[in-house]
SERO-4910 file (N, C-alpha, C, O; in steps of 0.05 Angstrom, whole numbers):
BEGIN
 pado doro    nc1    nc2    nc3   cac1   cac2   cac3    cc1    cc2    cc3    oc1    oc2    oc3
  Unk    A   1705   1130   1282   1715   1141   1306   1721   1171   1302   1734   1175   1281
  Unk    A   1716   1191   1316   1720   1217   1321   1752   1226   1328   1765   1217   1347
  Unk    A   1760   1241   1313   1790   1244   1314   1797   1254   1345   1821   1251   1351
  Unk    A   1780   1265   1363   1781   1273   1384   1786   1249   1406   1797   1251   1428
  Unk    A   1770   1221   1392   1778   1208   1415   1797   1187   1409   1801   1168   1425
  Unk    A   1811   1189   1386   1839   1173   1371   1859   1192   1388   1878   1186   1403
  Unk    A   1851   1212   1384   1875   1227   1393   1884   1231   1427   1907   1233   1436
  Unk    A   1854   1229   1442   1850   1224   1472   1862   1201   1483   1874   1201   1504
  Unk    A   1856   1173   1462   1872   1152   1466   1899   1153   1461   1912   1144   1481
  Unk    A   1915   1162   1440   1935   1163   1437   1958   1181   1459   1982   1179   1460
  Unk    A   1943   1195   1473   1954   1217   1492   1954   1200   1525   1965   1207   1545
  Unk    A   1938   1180   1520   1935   1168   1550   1955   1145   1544   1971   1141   1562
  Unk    A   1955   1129   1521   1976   1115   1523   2011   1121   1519   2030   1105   1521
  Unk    A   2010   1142   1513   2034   1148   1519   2049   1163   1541   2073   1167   1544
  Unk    A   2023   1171   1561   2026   1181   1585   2034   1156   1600   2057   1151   1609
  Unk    A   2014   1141   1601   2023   1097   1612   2050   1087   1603   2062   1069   1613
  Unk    A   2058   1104   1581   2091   1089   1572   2117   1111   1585   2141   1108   1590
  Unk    A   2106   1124   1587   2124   1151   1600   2124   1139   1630   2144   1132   1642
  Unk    A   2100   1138   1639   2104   1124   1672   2112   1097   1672   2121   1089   1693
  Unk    A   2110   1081   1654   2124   1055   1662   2157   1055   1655   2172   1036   1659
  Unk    A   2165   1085   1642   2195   1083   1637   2202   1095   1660   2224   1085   1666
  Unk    A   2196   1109   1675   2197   1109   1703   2200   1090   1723   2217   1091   1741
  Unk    A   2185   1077   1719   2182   1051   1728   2200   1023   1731   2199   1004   1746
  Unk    A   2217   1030   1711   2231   1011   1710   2258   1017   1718   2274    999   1717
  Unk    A   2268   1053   1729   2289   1058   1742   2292   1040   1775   2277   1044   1795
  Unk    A   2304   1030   1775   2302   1018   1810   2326   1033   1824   2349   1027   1816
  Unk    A   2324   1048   1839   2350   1059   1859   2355   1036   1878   2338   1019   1886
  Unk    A   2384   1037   1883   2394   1016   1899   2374   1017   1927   2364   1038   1935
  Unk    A   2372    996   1938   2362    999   1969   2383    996   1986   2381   1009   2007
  Unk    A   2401    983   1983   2419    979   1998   2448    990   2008   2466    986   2023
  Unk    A   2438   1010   1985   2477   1030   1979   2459   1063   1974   2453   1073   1952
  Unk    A   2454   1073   1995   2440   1094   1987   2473   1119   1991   2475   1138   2007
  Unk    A   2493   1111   1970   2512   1133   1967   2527   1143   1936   2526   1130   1915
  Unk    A   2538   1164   1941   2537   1182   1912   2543   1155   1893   2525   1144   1879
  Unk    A   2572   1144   1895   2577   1121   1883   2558   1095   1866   2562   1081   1847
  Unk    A   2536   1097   1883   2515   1073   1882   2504   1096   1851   2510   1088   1829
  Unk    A   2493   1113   1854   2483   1134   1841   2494   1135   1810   2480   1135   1790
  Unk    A   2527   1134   1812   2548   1144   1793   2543   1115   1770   2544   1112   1746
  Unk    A   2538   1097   1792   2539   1074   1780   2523   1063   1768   2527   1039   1763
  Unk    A   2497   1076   1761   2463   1080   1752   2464   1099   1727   2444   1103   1714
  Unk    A   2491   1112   1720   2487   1138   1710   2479   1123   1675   2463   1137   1662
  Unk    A   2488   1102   1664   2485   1105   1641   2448   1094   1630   2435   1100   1610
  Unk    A   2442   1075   1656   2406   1075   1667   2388   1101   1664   2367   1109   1654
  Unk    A   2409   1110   1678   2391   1136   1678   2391   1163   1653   2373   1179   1648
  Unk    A   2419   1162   1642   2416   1169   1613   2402   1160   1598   2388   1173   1583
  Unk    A   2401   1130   1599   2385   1120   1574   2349   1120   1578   2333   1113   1561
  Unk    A   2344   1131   1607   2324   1138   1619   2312   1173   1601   2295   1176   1584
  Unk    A   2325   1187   1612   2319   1211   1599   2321   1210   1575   2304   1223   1563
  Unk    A   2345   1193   1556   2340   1207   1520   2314   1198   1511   2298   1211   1497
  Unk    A   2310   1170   1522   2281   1155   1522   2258   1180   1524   2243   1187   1506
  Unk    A   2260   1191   1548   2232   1203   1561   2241   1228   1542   2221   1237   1532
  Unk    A   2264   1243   1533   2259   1264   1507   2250   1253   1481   2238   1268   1466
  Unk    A   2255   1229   1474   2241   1221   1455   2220   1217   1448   2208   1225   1428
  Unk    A   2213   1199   1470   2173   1199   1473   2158   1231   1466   2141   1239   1450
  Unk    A   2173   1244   1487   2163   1268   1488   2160   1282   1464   2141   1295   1455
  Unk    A   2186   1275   1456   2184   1297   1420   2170   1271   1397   2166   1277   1373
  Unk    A   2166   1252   1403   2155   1240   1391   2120   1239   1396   2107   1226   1379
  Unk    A   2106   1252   1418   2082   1268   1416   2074   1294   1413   2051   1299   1410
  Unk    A   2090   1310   1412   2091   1330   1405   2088   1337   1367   2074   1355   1357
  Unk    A   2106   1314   1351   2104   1316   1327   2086   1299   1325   2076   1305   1303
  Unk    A   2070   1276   1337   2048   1267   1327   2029   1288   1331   2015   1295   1312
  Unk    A   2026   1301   1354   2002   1324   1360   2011   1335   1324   1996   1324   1308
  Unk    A   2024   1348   1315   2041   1367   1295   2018   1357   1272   2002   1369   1258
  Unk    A   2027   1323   1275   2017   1319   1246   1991   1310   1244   1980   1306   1223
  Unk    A   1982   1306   1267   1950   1311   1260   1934   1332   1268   1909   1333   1265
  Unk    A   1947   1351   1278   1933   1383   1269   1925   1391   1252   1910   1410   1255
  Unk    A   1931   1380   1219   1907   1385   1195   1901   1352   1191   1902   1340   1170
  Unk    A   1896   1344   1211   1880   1323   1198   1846   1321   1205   1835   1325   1226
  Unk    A   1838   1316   1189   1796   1309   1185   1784   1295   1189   1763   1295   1202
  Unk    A   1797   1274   1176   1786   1251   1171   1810   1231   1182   1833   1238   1181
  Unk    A   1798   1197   1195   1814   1179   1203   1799   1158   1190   1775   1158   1186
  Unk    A   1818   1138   1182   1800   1115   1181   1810   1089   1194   1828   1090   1211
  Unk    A   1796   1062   1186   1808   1037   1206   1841   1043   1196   1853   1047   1217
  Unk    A   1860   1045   1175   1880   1045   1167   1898   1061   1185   1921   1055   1190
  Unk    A   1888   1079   1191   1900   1109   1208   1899   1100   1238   1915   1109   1256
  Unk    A   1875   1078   1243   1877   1074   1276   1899   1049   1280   1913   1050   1300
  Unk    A   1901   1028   1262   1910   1014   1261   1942   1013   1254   1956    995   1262
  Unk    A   1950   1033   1240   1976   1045   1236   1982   1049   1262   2001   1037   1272
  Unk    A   1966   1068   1275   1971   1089   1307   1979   1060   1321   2001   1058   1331
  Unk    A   1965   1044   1321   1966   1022   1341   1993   1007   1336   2007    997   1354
  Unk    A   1998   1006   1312   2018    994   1307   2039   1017   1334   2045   1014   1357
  Unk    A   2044   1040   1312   2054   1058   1323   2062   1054   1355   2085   1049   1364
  Unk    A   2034   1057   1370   2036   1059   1398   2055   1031   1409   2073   1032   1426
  Unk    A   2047   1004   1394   2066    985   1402   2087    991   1403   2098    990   1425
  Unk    A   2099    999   1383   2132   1003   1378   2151   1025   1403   2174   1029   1410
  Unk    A   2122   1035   1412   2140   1062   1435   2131   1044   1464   2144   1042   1485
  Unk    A   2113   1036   1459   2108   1010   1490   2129    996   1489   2136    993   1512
  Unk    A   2140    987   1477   2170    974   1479   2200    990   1487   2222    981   1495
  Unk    A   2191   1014   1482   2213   1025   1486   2218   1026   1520   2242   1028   1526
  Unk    A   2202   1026   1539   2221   1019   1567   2226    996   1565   2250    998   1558
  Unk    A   2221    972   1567   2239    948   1562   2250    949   1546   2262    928   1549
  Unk    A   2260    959   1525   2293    961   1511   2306    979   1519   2330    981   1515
  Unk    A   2289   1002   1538   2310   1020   1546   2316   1013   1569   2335   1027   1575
  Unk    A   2310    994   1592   2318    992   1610   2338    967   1606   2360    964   1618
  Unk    A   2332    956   1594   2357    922   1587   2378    937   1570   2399    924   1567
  Unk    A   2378    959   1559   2412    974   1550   2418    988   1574   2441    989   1581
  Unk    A   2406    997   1585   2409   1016   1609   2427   1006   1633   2440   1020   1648
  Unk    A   2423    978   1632   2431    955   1656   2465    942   1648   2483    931   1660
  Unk    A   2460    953   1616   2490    942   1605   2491    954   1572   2482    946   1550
  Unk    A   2510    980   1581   2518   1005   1556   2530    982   1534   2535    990   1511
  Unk    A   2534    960   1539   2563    949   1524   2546    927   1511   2552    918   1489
  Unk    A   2524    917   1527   2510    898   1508   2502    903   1490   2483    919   1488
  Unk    A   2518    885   1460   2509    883   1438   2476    880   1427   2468    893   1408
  Unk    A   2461    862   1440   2435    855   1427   2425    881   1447   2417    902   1437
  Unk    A   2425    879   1474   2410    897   1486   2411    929   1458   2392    935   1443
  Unk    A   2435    941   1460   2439    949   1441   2419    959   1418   2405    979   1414
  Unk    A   2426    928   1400   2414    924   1376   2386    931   1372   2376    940   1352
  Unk    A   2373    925   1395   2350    914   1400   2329    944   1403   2309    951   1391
  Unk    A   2344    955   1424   2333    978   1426   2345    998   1399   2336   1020   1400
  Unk    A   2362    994   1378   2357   1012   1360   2347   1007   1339   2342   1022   1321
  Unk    A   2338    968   1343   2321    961   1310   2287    977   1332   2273    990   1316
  Unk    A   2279    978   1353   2254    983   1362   2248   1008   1345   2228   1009   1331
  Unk    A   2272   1037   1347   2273   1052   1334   2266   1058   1305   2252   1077   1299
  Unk    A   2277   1038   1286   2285   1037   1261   2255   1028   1258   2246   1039   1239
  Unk    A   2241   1014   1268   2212    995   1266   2187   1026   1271   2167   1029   1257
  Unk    A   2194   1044   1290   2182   1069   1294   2185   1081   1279   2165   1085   1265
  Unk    A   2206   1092   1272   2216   1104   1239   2194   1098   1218   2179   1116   1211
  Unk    A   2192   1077   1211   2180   1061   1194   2151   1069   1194   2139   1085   1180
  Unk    A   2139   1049   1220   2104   1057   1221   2106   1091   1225   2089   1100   1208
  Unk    A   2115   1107   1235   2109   1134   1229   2107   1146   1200   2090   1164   1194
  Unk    A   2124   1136   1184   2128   1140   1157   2107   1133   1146   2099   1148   1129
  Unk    A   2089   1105   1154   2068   1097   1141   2049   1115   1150   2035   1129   1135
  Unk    A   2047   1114   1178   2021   1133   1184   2030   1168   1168   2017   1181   1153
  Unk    A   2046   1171   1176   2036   1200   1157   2037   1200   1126   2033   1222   1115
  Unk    A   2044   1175   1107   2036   1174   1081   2003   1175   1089   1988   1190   1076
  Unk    A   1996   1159   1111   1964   1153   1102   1945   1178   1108   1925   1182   1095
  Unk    A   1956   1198   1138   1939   1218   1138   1944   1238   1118   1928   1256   1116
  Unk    A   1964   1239   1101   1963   1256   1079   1953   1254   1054   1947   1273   1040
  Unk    A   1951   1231   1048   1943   1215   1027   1907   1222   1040   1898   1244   1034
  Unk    A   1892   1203   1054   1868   1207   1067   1858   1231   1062   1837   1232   1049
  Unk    A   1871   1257   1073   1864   1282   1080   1872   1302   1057   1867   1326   1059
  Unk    A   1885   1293   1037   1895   1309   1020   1906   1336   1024   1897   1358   1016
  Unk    A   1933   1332   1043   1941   1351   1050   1972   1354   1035   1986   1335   1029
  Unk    A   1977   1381   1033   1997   1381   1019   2018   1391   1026   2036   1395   1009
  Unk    A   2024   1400   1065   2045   1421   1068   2060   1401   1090   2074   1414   1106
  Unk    A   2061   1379   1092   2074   1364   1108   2100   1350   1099   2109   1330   1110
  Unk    A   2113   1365   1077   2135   1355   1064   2155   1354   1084   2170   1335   1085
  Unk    A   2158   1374   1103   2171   1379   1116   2171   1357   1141   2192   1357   1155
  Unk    A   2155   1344   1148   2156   1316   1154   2167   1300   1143   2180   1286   1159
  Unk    A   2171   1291   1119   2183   1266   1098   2209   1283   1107   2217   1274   1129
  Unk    A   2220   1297   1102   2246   1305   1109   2263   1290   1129   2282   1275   1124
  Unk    A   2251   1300   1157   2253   1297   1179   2259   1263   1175   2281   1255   1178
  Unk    A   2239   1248   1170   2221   1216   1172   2261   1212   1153   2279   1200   1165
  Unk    A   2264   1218   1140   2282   1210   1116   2310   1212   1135   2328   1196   1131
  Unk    A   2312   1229   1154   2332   1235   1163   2336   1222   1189   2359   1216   1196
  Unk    A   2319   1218   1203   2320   1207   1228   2318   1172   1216   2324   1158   1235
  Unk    A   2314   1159   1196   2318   1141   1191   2337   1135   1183   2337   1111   1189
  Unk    A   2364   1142   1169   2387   1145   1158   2410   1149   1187   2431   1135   1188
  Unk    A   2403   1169   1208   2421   1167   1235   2407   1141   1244   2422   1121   1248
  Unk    A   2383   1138   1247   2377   1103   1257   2385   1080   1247   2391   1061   1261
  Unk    A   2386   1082   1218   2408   1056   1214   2443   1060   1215   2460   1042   1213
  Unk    A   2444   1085   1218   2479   1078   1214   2485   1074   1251   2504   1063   1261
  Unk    A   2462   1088   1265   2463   1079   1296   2462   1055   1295   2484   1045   1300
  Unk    A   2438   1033   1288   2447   1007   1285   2468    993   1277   2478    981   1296
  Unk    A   2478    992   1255   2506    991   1248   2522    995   1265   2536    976   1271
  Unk    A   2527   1015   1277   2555   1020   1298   2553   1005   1319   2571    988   1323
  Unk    A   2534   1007   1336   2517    993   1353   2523    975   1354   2533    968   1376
  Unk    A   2523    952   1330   2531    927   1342   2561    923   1344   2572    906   1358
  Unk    A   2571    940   1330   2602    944   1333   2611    961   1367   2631    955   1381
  Unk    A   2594    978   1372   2593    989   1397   2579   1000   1405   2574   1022   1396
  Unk    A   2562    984   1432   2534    989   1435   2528   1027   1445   2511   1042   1437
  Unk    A   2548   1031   1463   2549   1056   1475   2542   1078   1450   2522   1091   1456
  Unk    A   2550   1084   1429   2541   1094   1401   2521   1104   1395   2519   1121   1378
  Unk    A   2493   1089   1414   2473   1085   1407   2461   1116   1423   2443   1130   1413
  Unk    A   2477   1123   1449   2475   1150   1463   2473   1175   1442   2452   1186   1439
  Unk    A   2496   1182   1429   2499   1200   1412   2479   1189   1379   2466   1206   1366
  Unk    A   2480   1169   1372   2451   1165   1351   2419   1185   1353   2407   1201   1340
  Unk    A   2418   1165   1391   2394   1173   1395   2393   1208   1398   2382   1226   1386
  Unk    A   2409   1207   1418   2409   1250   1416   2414   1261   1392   2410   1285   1388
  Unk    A   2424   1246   1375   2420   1268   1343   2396   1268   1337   2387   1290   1330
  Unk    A   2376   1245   1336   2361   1237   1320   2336   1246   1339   2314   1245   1328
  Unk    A   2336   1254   1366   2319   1275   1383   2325   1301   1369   2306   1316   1366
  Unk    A   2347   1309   1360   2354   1337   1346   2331   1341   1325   2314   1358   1325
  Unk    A   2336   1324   1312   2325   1325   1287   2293   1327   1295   2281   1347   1290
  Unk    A   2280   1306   1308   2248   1308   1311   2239   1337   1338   2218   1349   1341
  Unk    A   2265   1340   1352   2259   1365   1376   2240   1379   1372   2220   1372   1384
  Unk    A   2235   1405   1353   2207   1417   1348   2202   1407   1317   2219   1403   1300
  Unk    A   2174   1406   1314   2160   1408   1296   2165   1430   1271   2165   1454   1276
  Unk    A   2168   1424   1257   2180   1444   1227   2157   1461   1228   2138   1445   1232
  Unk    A   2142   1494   1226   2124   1501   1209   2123   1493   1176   2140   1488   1159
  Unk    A   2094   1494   1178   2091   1484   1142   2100   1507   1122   2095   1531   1122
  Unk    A   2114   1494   1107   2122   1509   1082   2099   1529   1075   2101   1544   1055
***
């Protein structure tokens, strides 16, 4: 497969996960007042850190396959993994969204995280490894760090789900722009 059309795919499915996290906001029909609104607000937070995440989470995939050459079944198959783990993310972000305080809702949406963490980690061992590239340290960094606020987010999380607000916006900190290479 041509890295042009791994990457074509990868850009359309995460455009389909961006609109289905959309998708899953419902405004009241029946109470169209500020109150009804106020009362959506932590939906709709967990709406946006979501849709900055995705976002900075294509942005650093665009990042890290900008020197890449070569793909193989391992690299599409990683991605795919990959792509699962963020297709999940509007159904875990909308079932915490519906209740800040639920524990598993919670949990659930920050092991999805911790599971992304992970296959990202694998896929960029493999396009560096593959491609023999050597200036993406500055990725392992990042990968090292946003995994470490993701589990101590988990951790708190189940002690208090709301926690998981300030986890996720650090751990958008951390991936927000792309490092230049050393």
């Amino acid at each position: 497969m041509k890295k042009e059309r791994f990457e074509a795919f990868t850009d359309a499915v995460i455009a389909i996960i961006l609109t289905i996290l959309v998708l899953e906001i419902h405004l009241p029909n029946d109470n169209h007042s500020w109150q009804a609104l106020i009362a959506m607000a932590p939906q709709f937070g967990a709406y946006v850190l979501t849709f900055i995440f995705i976002a900075t989470m294509w942005v650093n995939h665009h990042y890290m396959f900008s020197e890449v050459k070569v793909i193989n079944n391992q690299t599409i198959w990683l991605n795919i993994l990959l792509l699962f783990f963020a297709s999940l993310l509007p159904a875990t972000t909308a079932w915490f969204g519906t209740d800040i305080f639920s524990r598993v809702a919670g949990v659930l949406y920050v092991l999805n995280m911790v599971l992304y963490n992970i296959v990202t980690a694998l896929l960029r061992r493999q396009v560096v490894k593959l491609n023999h590239i050597t200036d993406m340290g500055n990725l392992l960094q990042s990968e090292r760090l946003s995994f470490v606020i993701n589990t101590i987010t988990l951790v708190v999380t189940f002690f208090y789900p709301p926690f998981l607000f300030l986890g996720l916006l650090v751990n958008i900190l951390v991936w927000f722009a792309p490092k230049p290479a050393k």
